[in-house]
MDTraj code that builds the backbone (N, CA, C; nanometers):
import mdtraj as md
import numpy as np

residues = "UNK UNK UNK UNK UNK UNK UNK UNK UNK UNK UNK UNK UNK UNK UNK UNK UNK UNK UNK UNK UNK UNK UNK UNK UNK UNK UNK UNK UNK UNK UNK UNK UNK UNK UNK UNK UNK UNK UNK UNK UNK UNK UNK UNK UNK UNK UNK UNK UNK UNK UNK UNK UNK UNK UNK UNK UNK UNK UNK UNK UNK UNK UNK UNK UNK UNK UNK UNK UNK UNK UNK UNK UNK UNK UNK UNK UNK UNK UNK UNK UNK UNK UNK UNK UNK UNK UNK UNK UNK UNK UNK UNK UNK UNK UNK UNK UNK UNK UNK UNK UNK UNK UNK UNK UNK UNK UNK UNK UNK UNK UNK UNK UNK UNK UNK UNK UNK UNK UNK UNK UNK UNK UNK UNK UNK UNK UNK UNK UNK UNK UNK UNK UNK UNK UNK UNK UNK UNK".split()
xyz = np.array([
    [0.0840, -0.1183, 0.0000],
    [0.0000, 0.0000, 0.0000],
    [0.0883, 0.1244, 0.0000],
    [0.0793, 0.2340, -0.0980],
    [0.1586, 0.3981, -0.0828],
    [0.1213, 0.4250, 0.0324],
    [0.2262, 0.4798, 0.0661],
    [0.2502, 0.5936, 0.2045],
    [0.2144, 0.6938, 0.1541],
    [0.1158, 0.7606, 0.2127],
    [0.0551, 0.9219, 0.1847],
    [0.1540, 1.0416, 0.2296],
    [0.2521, 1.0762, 0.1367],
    [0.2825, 1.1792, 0.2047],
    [0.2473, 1.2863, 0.3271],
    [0.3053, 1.3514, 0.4126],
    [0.2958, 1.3903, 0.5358],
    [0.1935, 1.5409, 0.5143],
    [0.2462, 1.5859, 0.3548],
    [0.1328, 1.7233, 0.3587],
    [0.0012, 1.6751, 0.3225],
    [-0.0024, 1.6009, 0.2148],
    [-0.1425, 1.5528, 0.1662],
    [-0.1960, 1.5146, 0.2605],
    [-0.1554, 1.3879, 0.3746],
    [-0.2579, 1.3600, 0.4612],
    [-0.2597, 1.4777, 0.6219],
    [-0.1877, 1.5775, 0.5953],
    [-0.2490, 1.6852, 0.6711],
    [-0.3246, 1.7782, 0.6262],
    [-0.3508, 1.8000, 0.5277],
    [-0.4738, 1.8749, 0.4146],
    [-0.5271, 1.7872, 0.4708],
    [-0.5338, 1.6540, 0.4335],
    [-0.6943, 1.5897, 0.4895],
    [-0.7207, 1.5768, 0.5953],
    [-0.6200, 1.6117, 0.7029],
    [-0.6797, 1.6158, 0.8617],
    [-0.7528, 1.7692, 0.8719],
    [-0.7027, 1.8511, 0.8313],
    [-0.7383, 2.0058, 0.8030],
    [-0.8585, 2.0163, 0.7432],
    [-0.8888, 1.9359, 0.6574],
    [-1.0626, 1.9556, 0.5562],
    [-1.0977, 1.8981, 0.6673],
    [-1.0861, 1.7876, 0.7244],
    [-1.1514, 1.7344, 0.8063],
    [-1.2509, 1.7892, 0.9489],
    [-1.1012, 1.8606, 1.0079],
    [-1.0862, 1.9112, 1.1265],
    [-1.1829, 2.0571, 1.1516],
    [-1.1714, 2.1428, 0.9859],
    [-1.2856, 2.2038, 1.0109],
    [-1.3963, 2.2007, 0.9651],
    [-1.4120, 2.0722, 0.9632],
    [-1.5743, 2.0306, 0.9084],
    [-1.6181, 1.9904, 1.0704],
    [-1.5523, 1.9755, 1.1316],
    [-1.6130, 1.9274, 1.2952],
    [-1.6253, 1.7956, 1.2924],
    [-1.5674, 1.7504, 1.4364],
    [-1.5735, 1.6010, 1.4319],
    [-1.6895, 1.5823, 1.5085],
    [-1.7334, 1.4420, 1.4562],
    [-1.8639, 1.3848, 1.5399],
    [-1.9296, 1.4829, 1.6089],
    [-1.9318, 1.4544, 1.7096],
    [-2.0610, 1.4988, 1.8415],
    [-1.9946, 1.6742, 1.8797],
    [-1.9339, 1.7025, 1.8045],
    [-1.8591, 1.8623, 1.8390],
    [-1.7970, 1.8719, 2.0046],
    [-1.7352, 1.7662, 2.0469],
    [-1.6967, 1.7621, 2.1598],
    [-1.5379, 1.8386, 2.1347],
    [-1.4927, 1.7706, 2.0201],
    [-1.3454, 1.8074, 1.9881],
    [-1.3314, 1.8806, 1.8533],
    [-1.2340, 1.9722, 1.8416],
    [-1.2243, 2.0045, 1.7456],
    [-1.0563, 2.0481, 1.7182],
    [-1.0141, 2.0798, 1.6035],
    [-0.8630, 2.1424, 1.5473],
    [-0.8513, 2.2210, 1.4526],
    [-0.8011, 2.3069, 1.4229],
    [-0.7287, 2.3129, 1.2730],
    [-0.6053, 2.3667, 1.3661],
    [-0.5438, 2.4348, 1.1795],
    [-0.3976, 2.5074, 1.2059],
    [-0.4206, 2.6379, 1.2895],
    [-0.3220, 2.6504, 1.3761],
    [-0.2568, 2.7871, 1.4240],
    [-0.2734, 2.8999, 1.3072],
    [-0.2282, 2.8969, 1.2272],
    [-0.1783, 3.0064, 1.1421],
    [-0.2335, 2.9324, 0.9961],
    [-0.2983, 2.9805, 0.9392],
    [-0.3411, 2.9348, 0.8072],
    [-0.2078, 2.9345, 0.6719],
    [-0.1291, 3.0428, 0.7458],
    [-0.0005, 3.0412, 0.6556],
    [0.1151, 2.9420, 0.6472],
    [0.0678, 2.8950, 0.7523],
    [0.1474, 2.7772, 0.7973],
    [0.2043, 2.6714, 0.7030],
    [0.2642, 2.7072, 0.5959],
    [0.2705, 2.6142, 0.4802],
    [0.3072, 2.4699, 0.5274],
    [0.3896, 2.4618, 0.5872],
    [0.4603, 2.2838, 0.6489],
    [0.3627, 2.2409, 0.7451],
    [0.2046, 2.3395, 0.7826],
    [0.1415, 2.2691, 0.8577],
    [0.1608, 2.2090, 1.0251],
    [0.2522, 2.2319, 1.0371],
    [0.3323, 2.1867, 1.1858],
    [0.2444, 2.2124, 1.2986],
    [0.1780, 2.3895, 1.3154],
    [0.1064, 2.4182, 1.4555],
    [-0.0110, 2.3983, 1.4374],
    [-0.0738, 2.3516, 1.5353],
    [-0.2392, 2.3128, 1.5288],
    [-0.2853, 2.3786, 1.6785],
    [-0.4179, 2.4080, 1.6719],
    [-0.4561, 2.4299, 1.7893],
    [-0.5764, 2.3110, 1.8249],
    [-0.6205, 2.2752, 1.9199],
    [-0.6841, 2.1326, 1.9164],
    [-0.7727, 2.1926, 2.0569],
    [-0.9120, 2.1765, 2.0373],
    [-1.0543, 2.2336, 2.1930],
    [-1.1052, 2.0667, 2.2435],
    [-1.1019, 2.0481, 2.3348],
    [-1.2099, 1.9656, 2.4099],
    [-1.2349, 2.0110, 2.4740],
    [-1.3742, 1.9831, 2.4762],
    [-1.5081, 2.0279, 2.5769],
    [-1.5215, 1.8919, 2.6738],
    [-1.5076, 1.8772, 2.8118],
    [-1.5005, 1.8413, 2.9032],
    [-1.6196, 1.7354, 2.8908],
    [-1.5734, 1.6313, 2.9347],
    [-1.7116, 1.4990, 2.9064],
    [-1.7602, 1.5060, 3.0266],
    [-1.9248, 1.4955, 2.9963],
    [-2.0487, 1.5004, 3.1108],
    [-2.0175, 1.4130, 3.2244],
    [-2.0529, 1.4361, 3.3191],
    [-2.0642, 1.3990, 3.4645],
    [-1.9186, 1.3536, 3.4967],
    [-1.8595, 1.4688, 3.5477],
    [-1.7176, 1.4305, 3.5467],
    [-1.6811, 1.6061, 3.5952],
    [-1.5276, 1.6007, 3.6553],
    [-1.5127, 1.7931, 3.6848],
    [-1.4822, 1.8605, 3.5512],
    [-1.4874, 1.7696, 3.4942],
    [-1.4571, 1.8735, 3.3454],
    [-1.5856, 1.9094, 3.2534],
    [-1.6902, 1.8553, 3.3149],
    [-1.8025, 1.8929, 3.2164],
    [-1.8304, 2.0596, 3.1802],
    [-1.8312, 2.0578, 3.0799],
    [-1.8800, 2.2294, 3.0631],
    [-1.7902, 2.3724, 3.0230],
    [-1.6277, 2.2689, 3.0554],
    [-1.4957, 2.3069, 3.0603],
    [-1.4658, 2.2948, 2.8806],
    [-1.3813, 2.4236, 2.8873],
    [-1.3304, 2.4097, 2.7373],
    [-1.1883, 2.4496, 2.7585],
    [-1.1228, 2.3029, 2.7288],
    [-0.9787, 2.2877, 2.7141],
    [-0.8736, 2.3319, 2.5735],
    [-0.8150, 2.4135, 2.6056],
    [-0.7454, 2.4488, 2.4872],
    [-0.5985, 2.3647, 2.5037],
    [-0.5810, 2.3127, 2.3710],
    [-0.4241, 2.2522, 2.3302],
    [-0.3739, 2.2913, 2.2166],
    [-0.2740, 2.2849, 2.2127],
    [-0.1347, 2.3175, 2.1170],
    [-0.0546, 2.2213, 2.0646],
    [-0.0675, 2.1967, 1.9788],
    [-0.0293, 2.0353, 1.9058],
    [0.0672, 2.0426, 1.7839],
    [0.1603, 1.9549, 1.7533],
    [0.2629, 2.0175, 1.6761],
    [0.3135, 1.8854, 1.6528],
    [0.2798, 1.9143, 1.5102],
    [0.3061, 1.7818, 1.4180],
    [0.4776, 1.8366, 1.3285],
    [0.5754, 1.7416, 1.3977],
    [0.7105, 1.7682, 1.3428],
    [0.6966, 1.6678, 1.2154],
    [0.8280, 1.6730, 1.1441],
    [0.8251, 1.6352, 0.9955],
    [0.8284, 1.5069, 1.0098],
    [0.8516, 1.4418, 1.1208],
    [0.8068, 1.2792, 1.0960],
    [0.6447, 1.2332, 1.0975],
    [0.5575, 1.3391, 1.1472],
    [0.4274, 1.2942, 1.1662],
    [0.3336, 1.2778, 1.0179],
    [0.2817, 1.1732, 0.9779],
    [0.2184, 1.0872, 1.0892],
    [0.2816, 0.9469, 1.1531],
    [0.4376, 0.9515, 1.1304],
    [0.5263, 0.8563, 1.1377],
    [0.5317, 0.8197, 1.3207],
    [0.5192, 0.9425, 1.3438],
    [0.5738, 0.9849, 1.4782],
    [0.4478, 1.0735, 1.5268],
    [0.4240, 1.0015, 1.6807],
    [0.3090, 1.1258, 1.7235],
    [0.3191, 1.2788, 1.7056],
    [0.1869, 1.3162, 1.7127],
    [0.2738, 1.4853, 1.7331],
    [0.2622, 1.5603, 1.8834],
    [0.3292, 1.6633, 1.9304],
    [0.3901, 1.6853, 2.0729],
    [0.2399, 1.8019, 2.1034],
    [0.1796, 1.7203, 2.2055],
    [0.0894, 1.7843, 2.2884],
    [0.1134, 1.8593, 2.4001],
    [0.0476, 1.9926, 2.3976],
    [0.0187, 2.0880, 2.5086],
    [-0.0530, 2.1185, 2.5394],
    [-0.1381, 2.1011, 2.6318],
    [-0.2554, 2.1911, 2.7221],
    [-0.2118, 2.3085, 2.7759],
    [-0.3194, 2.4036, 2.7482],
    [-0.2961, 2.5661, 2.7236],
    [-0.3697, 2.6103, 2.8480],
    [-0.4561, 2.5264, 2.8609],
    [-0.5807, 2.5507, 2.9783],
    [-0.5314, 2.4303, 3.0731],
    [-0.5080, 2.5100, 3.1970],
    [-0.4778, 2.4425, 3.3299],
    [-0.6027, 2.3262, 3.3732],
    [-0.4919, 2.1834, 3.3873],
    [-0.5840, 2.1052, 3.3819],
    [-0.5070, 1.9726, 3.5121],
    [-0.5861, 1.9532, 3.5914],
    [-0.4893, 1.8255, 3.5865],
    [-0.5200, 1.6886, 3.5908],
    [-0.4035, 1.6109, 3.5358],
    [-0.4203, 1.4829, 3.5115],
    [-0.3114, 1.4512, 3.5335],
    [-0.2998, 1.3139, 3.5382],
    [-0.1429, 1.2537, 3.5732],
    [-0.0853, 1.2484, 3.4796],
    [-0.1062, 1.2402, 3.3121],
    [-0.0375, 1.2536, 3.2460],
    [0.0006, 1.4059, 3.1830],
    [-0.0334, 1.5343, 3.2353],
    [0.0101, 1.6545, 3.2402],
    [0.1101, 1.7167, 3.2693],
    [0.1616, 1.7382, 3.2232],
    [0.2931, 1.8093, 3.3268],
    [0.2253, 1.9188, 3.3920],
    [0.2313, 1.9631, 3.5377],
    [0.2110, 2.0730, 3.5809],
    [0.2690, 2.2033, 3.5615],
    [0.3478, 2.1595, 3.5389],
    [0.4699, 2.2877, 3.5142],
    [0.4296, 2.3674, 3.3501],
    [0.4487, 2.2914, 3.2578],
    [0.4147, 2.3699, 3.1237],
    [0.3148, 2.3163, 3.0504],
    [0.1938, 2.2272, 3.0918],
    [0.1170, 2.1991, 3.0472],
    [0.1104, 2.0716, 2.9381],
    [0.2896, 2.0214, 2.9116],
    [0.3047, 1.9062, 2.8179],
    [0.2574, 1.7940, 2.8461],
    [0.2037, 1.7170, 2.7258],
    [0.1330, 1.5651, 2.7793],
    [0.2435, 1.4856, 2.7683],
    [0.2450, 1.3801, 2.8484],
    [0.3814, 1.3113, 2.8938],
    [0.3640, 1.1784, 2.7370],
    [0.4015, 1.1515, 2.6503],
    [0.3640, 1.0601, 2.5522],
    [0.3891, 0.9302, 2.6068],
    [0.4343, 0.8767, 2.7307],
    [0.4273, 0.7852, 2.7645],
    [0.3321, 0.6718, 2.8880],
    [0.2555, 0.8057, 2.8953],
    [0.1384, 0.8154, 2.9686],
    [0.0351, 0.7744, 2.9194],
    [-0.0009, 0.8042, 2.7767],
    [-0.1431, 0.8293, 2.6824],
    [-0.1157, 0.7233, 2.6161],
    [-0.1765, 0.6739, 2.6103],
    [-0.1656, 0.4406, 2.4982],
    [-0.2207, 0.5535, 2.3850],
    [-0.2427, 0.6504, 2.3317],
    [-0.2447, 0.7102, 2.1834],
    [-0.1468, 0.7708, 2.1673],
    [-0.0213, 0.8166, 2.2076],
    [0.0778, 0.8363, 2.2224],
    [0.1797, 0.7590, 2.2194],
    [0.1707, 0.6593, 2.2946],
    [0.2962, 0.5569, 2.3158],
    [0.2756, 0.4492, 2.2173],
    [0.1614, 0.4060, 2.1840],
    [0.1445, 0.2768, 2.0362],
    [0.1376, 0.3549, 1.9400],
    [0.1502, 0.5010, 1.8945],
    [0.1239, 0.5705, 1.7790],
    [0.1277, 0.4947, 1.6628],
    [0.0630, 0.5188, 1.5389],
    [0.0648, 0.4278, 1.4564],
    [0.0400, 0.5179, 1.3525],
    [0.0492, 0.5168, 1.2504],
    [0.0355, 0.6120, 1.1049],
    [-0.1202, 0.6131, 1.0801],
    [-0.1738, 0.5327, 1.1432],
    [-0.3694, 0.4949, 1.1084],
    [-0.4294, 0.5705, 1.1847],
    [-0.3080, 0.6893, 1.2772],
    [-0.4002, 0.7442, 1.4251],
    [-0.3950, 0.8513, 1.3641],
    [-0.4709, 1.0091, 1.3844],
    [-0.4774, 1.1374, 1.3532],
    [-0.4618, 1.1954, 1.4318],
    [-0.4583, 1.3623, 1.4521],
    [-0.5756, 1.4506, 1.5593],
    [-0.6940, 1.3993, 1.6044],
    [-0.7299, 1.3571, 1.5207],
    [-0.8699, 1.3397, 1.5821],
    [-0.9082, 1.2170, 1.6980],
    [-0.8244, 1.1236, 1.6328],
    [-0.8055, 0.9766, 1.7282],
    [-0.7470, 1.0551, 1.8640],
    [-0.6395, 1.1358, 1.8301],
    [-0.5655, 1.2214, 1.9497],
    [-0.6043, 1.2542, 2.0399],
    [-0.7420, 1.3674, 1.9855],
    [-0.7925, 1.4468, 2.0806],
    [-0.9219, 1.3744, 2.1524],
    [-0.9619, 1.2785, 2.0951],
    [-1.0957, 1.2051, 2.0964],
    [-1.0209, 1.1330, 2.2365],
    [-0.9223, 1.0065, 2.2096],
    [-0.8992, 0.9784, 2.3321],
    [-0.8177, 1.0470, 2.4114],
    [-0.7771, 1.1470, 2.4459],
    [-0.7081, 1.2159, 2.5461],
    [-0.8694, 1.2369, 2.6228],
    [-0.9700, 1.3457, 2.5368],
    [-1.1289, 1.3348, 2.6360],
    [-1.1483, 1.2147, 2.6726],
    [-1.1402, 1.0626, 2.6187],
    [-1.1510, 0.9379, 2.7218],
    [-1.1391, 0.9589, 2.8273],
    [-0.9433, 0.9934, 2.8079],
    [-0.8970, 0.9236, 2.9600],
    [-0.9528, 1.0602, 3.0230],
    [-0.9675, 1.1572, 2.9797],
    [-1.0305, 1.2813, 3.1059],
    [-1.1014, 1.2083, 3.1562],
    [-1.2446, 1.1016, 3.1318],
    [-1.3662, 1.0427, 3.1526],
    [-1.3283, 0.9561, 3.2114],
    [-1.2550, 0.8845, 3.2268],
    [-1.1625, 0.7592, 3.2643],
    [-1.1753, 0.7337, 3.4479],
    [-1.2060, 0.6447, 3.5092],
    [-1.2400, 0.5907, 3.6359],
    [-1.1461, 0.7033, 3.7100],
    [-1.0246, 0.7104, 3.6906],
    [-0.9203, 0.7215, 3.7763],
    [-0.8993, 0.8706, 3.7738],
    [-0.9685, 0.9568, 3.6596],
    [-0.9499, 1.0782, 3.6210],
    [-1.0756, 1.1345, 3.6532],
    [-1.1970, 1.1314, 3.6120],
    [-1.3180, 1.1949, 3.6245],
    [-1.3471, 1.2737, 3.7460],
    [-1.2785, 1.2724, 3.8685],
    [-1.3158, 1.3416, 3.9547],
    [-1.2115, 1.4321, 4.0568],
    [-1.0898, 1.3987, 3.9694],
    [-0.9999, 1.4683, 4.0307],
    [-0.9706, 1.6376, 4.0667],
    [-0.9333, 1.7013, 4.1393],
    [-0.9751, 1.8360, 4.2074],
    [-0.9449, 1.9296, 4.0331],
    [-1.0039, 1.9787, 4.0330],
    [-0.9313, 2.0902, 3.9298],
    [-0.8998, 2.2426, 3.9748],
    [-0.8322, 2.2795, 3.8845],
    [-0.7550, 2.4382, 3.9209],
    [-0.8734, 2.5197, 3.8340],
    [-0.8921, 2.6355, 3.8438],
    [-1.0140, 2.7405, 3.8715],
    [-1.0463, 2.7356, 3.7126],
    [-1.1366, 2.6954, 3.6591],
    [-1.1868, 2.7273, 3.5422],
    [-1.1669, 2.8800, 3.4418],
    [-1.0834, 2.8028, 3.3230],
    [-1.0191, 2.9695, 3.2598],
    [-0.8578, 2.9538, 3.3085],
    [-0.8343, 2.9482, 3.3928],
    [-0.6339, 2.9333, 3.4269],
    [-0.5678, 2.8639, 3.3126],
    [-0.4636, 2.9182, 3.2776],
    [-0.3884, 2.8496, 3.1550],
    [-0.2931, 2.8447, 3.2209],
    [-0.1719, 2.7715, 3.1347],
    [-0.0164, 2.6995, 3.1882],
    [0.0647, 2.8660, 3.1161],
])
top = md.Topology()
chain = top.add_chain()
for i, resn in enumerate(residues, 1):
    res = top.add_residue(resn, chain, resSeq=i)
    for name in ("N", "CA", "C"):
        top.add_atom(name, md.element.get_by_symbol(name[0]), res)
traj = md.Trajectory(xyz[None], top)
């Protein structure tokens, strides 16, 4: 099977991304529309129901380097959040934390990205943990 080059199949995460995914929980495009190499993305989840994040709109910063979709791309939460796989300090997601991160696979997107990162927010061990003041960024 061809390997899709790295711009073509980020045009198609980009048509994609602002057509809205599913249930409008998550969404992405680029940072900068000028962005020719495509690299900065900005990426929203909206906090999954019955849980401390419901109602919450999480901003991230996502940055697909020239190996992606070879190689995950490097996540940041912009909006103060916590989870164990967060760094507190600058908001980076630890990639060895997130099983969409650490099995990365060329078949995964943004969207797989951002879709399960809101999982594990929802996730037994996460759903109720204290949060920092709604609106605080890193």
């Amino acid at each position: 099977m061809a390997k899709v080059p790295r711009n073509f199949r980020l045009l198609e995460e980009l048509e994609k991304g602002e057509k809205g995914i599913g249930d409008g929980s998550c969404s992405y495009g680029l940072e900068d529309g000028d962005d020719v190499l495509m690299s900065n993305w900005n990426g929203t989840i909206i906090g999954p129901g019955h849980t401390v994040h419901e109602n919450r709109i999480y901003s991230l910063k996502i940055t697909c380097g020239e190996a992606y979709p070879d190689a995950p791309p490097e996540v940041q939460f912009l909006s103060r959040v916590n989870l164990p796989f967060v760094n507190q300090m600058n908001g980076k997601v630890d990639k060895t934390k997130v099983s969409v991160l650490s099995s990365w696979t060329r078949a995964y997107s943004l969207e797989t990205l951002l879709v399960e990162i809101r999982k594990e927010m929802a996730s037994f061990n996460n759903r109720k943990l204290p949060q920092p003041p709604e609106g605080s960024m890193f």
